[in-house]
NUFIBA-882313 format. One line per 4 residues: number of its first residue (from 1); their letters; for each residue y, z, x of N, C-alpha, C. Coordinates in steps of 0.05 Angstrom, whole numbers, plus 5000, padded with zeros to 4 digits. Example, Ala and Ser with C-alpha at 12.3 -4.5 7.8 and 13.67 -1.06 7.14 Angstrom:
BEGIN
1 = AS = 4886 5156 5264 4910 5156 5246 4934 5156 5264 | 4955 5142 5257 4979 5143 5273 5001 5157 5258
END
This chain:
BEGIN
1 = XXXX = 1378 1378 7043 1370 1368 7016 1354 1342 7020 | 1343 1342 7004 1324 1312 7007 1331 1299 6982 | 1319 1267 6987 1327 1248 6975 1314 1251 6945 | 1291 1252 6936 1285 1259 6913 1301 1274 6893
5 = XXXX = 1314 1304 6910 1324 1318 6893 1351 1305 6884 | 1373 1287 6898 1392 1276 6895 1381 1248 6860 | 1367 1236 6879 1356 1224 6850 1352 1240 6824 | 1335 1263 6826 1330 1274 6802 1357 1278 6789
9 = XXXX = 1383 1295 6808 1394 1296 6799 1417 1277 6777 | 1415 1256 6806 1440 1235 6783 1425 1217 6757 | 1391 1228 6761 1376 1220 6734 1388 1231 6715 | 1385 1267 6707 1395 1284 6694 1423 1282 6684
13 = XXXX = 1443 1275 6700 1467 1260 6704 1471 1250 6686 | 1441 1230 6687 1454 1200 6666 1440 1206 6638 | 1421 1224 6641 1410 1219 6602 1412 1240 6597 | 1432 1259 6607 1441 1284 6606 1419 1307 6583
17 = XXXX = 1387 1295 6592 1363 1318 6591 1343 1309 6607 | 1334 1340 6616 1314 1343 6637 1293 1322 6627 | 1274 1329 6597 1257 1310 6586 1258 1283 6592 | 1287 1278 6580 1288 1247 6589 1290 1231 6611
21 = XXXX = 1298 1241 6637 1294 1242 6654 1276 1244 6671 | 1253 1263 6675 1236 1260 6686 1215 1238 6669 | 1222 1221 6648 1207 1197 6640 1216 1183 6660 | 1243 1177 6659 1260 1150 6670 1244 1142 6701
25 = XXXX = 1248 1171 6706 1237 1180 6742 1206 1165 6755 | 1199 1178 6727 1165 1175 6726 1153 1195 6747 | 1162 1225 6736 1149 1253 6747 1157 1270 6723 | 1132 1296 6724 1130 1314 6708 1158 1324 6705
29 = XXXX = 1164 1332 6681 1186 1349 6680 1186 1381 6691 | 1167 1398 6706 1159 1415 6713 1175 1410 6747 | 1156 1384 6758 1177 1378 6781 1203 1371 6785 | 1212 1359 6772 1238 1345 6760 1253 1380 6771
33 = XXXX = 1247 1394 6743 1258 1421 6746 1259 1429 6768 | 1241 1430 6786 1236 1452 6811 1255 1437 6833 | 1256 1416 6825 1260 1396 6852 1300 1404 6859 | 1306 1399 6826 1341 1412 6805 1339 1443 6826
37 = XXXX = 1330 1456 6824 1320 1488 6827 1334 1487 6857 | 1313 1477 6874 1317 1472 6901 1344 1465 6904 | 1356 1445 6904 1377 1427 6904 1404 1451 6899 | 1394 1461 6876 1420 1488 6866 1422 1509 6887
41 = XXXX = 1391 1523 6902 1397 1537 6919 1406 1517 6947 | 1401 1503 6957 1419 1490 6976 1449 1485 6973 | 1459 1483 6952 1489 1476 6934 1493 1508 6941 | 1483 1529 6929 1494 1559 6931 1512 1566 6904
45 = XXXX = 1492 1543 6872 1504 1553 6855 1490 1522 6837 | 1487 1536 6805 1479 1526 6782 1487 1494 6773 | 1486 1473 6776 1496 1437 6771 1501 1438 6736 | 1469 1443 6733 1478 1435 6691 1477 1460 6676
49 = XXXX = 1489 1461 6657 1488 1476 6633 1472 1462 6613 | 1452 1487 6609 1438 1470 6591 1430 1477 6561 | 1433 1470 6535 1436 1473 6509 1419 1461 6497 | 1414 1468 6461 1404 1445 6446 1409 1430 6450
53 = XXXX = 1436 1413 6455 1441 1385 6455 1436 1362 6480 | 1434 1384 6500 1421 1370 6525 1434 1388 6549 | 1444 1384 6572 1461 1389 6584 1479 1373 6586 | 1502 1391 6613 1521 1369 6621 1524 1400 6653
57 = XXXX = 1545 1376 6670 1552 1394 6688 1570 1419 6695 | 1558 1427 6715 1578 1454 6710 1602 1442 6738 | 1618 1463 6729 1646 1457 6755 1633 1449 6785 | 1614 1463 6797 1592 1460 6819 1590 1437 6815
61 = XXXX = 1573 1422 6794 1557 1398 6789 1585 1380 6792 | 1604 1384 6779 1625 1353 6777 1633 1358 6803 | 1640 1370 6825 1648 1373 6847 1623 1354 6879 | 1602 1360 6864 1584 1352 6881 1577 1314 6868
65 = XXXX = 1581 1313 6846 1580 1285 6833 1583 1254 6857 | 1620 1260 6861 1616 1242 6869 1604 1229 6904 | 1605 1260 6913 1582 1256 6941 1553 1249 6943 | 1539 1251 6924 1515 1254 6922 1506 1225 6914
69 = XXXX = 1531 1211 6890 1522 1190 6886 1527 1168 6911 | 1544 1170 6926 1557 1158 6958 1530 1163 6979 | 1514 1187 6976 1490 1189 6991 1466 1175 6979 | 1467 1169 6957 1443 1154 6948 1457 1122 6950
73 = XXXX = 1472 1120 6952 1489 1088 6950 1482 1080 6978 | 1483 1100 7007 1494 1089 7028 1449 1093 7040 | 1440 1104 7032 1416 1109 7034 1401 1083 7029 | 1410 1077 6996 1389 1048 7000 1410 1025 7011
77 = XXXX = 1427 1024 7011 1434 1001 7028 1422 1008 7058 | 1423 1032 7065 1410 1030 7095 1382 1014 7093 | 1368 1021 7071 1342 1017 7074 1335 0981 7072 | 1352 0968 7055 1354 0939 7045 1371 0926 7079
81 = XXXX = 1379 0939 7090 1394 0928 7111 1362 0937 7134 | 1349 0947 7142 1338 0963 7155 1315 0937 7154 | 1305 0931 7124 1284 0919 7119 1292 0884 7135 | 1316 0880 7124 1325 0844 7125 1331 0851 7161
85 = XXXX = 1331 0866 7171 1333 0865 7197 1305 0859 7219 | 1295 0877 7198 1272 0877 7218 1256 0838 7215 | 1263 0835 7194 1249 0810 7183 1268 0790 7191 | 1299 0796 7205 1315 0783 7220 1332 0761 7190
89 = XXXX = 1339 0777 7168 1337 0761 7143 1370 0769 7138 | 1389 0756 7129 1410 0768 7115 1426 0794 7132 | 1424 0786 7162 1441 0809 7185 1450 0794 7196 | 1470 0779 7192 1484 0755 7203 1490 0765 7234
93 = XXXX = 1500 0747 7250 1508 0748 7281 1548 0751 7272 | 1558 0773 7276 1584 0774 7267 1602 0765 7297 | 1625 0746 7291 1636 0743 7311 1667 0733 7298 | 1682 0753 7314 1710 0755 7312 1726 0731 7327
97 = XXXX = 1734 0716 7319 1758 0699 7336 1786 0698 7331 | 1796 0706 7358 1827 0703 7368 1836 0677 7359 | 1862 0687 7339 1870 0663 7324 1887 0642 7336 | 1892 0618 7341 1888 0595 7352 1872 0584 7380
101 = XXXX = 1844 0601 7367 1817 0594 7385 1808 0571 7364 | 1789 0545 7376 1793 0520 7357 1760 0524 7344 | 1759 0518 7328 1719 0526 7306 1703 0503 7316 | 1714 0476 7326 1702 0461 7328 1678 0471 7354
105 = XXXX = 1687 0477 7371 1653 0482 7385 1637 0506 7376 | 1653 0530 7365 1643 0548 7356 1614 0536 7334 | 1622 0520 7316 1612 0506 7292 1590 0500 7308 | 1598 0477 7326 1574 0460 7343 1557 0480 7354
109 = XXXX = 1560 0510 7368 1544 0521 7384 1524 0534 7351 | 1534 0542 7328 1532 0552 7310 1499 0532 7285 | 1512 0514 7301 1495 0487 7288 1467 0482 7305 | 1471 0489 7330 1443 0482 7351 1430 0501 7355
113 = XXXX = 1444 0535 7348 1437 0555 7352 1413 0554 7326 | 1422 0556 7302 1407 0544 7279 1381 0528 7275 | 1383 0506 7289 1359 0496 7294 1335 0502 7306 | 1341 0531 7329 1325 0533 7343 1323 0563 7329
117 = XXXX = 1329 0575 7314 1317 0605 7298 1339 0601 7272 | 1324 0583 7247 1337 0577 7230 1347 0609 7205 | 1329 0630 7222 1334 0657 7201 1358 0672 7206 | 1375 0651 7222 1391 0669 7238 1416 0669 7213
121 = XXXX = 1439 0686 7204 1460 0678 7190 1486 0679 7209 | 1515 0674 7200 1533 0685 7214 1548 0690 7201 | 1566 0702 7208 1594 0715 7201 1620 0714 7217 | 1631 0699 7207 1660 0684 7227 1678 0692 7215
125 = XXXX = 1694 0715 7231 1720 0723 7221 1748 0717 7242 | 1766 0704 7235 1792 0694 7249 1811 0717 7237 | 1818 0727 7265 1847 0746 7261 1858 0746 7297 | 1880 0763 7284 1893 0775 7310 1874 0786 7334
129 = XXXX = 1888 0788 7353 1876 0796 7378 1878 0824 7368 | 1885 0834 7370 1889 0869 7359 1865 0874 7339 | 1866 0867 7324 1841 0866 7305 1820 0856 7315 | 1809 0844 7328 1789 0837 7336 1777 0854 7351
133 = XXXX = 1793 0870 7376 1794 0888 7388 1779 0915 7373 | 1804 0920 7354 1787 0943 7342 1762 0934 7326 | 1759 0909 7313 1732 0914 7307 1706 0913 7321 | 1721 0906 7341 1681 0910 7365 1678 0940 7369
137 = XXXX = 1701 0947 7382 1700 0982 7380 1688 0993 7350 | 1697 0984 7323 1687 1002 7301 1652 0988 7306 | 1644 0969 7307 1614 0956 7302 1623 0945 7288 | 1635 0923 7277 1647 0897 7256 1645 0888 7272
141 = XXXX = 1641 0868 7288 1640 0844 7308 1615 0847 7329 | 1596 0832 7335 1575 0830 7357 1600 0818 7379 | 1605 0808 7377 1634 0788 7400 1649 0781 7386 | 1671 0776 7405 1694 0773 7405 1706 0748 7420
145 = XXXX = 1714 0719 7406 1717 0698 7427 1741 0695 7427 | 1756 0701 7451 1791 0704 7454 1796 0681 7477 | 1817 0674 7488 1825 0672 7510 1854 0698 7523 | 1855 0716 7514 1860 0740 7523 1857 0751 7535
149 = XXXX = 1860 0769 7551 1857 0796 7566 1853 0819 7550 | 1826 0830 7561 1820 0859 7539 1816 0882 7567 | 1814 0907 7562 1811 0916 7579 1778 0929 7592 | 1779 0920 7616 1754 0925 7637 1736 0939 7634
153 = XXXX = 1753 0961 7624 1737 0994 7621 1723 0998 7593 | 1727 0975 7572 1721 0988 7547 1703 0957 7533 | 1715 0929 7556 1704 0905 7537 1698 0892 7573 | 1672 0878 7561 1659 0860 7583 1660 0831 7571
157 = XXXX = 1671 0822 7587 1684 0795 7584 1669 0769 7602 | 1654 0753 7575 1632 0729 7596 1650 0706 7599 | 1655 0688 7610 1667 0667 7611 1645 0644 7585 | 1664 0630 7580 1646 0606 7550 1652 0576 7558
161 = XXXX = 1678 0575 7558 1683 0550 7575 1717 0547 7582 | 1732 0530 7586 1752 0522 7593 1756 0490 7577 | 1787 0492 7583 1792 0476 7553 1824 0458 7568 | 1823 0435 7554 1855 0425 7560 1873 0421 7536
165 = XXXX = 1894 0423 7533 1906 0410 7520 1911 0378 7511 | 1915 0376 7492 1926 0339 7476 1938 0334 7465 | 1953 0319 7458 1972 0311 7442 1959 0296 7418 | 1967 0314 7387 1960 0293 7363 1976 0296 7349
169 = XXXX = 1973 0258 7329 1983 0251 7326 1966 0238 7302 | 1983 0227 7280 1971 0222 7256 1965 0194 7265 | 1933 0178 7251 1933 0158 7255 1948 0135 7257 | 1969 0134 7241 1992 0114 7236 2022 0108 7254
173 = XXXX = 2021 0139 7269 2034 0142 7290 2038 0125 7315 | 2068 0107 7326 2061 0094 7340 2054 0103 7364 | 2046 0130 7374 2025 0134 7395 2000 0140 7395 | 1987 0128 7369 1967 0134 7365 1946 0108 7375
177 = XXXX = 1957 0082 7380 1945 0067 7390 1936 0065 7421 | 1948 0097 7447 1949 0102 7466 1922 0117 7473 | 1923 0117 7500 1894 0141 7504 1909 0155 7511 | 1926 0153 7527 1938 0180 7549 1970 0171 7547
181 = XXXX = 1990 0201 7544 2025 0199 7537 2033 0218 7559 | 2050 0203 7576 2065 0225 7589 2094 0243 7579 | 2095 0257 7596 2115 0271 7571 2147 0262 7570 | 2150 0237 7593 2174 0227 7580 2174 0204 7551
185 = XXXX = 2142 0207 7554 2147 0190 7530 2152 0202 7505 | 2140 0229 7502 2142 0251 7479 2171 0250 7484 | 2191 0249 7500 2215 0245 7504 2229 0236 7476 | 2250 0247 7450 2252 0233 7437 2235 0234 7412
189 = XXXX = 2217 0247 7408 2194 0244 7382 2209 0281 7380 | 2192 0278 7349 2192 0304 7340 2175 0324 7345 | 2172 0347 7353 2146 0366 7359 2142 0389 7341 | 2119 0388 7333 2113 0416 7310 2102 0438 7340
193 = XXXX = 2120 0467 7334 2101 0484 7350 2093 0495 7338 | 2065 0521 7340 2053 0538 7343 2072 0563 7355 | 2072 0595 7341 2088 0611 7359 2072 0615 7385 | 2048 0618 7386 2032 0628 7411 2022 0608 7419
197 = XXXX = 2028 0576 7425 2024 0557 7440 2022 0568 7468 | 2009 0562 7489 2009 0572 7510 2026 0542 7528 | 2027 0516 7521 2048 0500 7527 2064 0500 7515 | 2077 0512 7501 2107 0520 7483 2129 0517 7508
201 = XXXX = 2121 0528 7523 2139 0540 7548 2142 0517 7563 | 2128 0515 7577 2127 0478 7596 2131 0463 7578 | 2129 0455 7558 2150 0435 7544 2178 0444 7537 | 2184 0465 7537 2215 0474 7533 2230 0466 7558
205 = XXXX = 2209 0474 7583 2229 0473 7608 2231 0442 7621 | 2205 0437 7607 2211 0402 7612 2234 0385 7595 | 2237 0400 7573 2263 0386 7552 2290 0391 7558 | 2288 0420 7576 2315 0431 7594 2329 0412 7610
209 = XXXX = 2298 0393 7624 2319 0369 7640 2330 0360 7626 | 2351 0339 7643 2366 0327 7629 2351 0295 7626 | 2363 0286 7601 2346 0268 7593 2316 0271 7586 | 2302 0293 7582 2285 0302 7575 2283 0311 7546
213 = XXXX = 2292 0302 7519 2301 0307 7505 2280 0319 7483 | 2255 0329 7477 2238 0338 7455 2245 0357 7440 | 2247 0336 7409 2255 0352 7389 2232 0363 7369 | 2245 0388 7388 2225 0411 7371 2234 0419 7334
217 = XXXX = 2215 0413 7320 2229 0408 7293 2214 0436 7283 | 2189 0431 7261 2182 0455 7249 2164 0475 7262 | 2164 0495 7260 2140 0512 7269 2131 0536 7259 | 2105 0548 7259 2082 0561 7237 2065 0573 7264
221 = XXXX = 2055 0592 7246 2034 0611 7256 2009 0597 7241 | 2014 0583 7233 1981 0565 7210 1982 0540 7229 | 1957 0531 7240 1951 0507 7247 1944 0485 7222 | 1929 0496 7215 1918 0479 7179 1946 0464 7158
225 = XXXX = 1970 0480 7170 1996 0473 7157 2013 0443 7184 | 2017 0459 7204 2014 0437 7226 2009 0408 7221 | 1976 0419 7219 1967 0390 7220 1979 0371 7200 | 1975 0391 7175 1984 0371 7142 2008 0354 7157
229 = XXXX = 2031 0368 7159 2060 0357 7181 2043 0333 7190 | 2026 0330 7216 2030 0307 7230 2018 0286 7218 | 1994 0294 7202 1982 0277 7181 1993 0260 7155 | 2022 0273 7157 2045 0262 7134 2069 0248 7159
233 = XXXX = 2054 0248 7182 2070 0228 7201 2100 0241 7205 | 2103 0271 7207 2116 0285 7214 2125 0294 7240 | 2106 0287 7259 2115 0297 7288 2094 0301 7309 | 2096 0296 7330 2067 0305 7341 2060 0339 7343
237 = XXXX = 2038 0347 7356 2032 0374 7363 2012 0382 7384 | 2016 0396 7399 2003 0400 7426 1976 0419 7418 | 1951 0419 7419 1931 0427 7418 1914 0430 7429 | 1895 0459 7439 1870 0460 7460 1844 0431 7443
241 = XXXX = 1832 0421 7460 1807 0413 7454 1795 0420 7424 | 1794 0444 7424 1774 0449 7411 1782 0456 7383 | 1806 0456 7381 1825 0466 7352 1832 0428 7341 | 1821 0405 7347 1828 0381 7337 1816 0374 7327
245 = XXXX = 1819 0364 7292 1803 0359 7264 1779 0336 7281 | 1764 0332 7266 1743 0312 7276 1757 0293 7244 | 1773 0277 7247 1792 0262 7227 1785 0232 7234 | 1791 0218 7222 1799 0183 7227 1838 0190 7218
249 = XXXX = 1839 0213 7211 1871 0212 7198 1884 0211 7222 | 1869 0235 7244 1890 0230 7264 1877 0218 7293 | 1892 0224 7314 1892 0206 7345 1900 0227 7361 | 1883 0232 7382 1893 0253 7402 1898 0237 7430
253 = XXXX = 1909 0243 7448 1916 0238 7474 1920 0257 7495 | 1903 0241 7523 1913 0263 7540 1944 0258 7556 | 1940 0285 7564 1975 0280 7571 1975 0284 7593 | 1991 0258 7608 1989 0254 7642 2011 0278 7649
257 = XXXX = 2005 0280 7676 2010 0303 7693 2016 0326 7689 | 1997 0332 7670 2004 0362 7662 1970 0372 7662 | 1972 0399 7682 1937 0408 7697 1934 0430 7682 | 1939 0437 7649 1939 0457 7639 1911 0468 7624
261 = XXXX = 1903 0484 7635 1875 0483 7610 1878 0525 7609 | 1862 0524 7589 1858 0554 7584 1830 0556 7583 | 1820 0585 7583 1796 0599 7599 1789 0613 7565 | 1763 0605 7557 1749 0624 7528 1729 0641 7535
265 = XXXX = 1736 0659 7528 1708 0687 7538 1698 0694 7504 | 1675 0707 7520 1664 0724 7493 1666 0753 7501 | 1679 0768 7485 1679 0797 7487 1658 0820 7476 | 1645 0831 7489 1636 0857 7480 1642 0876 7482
269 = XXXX = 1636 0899 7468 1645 0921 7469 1623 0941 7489 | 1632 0945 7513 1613 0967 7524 1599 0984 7515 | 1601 0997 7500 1585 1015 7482 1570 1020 7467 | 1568 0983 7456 1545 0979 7435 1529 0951 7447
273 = XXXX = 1500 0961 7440 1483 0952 7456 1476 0917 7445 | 1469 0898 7462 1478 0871 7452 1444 0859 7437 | 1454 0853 7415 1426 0839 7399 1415 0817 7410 | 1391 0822 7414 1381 0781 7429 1388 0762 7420
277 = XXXX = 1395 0762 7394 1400 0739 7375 1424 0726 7387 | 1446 0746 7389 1471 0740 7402 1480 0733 7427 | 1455 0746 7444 1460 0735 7472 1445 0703 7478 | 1431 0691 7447 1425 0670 7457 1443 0647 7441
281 = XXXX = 1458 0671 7424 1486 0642 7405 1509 0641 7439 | 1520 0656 7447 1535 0655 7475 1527 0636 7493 | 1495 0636 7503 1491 0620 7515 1489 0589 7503 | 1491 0582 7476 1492 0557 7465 1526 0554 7471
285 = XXXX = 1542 0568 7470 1567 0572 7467 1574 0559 7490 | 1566 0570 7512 1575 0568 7535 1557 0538 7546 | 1545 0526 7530 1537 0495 7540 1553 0482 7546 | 1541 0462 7578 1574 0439 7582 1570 0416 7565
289 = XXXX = 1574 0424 7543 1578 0395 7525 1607 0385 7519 | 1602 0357 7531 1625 0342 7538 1641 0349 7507 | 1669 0340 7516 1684 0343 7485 1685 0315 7485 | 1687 0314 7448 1676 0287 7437 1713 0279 7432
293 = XXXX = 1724 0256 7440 1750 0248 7436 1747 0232 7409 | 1773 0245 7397 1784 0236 7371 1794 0207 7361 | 1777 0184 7366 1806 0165 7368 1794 0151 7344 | 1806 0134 7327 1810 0116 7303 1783 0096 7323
END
């Protein structure tokens, strides 16, 4: 079937007569008809009934209704997507991030990327690792920035950078006047965790000693809730680099003898082929730009 005849049809559809319709169209009603004609022998049966009063559809016609309008719906959006592509306009760069991955360099690579091809848009979606996963496989995501494990055979995994952990703390906090806290000094303070902290663990087994005492108080799957906590001078909280507000509210520190950092990739999906646009947001991504410290 072709696209005309679908139009003619859901014309007919709507001013439920041929006459009026092939105005709306702006074609003869002779074609209009023939085009209906065609359309019915492809169907393998009659769409309208037609009377003095106009038509309307036959059982055939309401059956085929709501497909036809889904093929003219998904047709011009191809074509409005097809167009802003080629002109590089309104096809944003989609990228999925593994949730307590931190926006702040994302933002920054997102900001310089910009400058240098300002037509570019994006689309930043934060979820689960599981979901992220499946959406590079469906085509919802160009990448995927985790510090996860995906598998070999199905996702190619670039390295972006490497990251440490810090200790923050609300400006007002008396370790906020420190650069660097060892962890007997956290000794004794209150700690907000994260469930998927990846130092959750080494601070538990460090509190195991004795005299090692960190009181682990509230804890959330929301960082944004976290923070409010230490910002209301609630407790400190252990954080990668790159997940720490750019605030005067709070004070980060590094924390002596602990060699912990984690590893950020960008994920693709083997299967779908990578846009230039994207392979040059990754490489802004993956710049060694120093991380800028938080302090009052």
């Amino acid at each position: 079937m072709e696209m005309n005849q679908i139009r003619y049809f859901l014309a007919v559809y709507e001013h439920r007569n041929f006459t009026h319709a092939a105005q709306a169209m702006n074609v003869s009603q002779p074609s209009l008809t023939t085009a209906i004609g065609k359309l019915e022998q492809r169907l393998g049966g009659k769409l309208f009934l037609r009377d003095r009063a106009g038509c309307s559809l036959t059982p055939l016609g309401t059956v085929v209704l709501p497909y036809l309008k889904e093929v003219l719906k998904q047709s011009q959006k191809a074509m409005v997507d097809a167009k802003r592509y080629v002109r590089l306009e309104g096809i944003p760069i989609s990228i999925g991030v593994s949730e307590g991955i931190g926006l702040v360099r994302i933002a920054d690579a997102i900001a310089r990327h910009q400058l240098r091809a300002p037509e570019i848009n994006f689309e930043i979606i934060v979820d689960k690792q599981r979901a992220l996963l499946s959406g590079l496989r469906e085509g919802r995501f160009d990448i995927g920035i985790t510090n996860s494990d995906a598998a070999s055979d199905l996702y190619q995994a670039e390295p972006m950078y490497s990251e440490s952990y810090r200790v923050v703390v609300s400006a007002t906090h008396p370790l906020s006047q420190r650069r660097t806290v060892g962890l007997d000094v956290l000794a004794g303070n209150d700690m907000l965790t994260k469930a998927d902290c990846e130092m959750r663990e080494a601070l538990f087994a460090f509190s195991a000693d004795p005299g090692n005492t960190i009181n682990f108080t509230h804890r959330s799957n929301r960082t944004d809730l976290l923070l409010e906590l230490v910002r209301l001078g609630r407790g400190f909280l252990v954080l990668p680099e790159t997940a720490i507000p750019r605030s005067k509210e709070f004070a980060s520190l590094t924390i002596e003898g602990v060699d912990f950092e984690r590893h950020v990739v960008a994920l693709r999906y083997l299967h779908q082929p990578t846009r230039p646009e994207v392979r040059g947001f990754t490489q802004e991504l993956a710049r060694d730009k120093p991380f800028v410290e938080h302090w009052m």
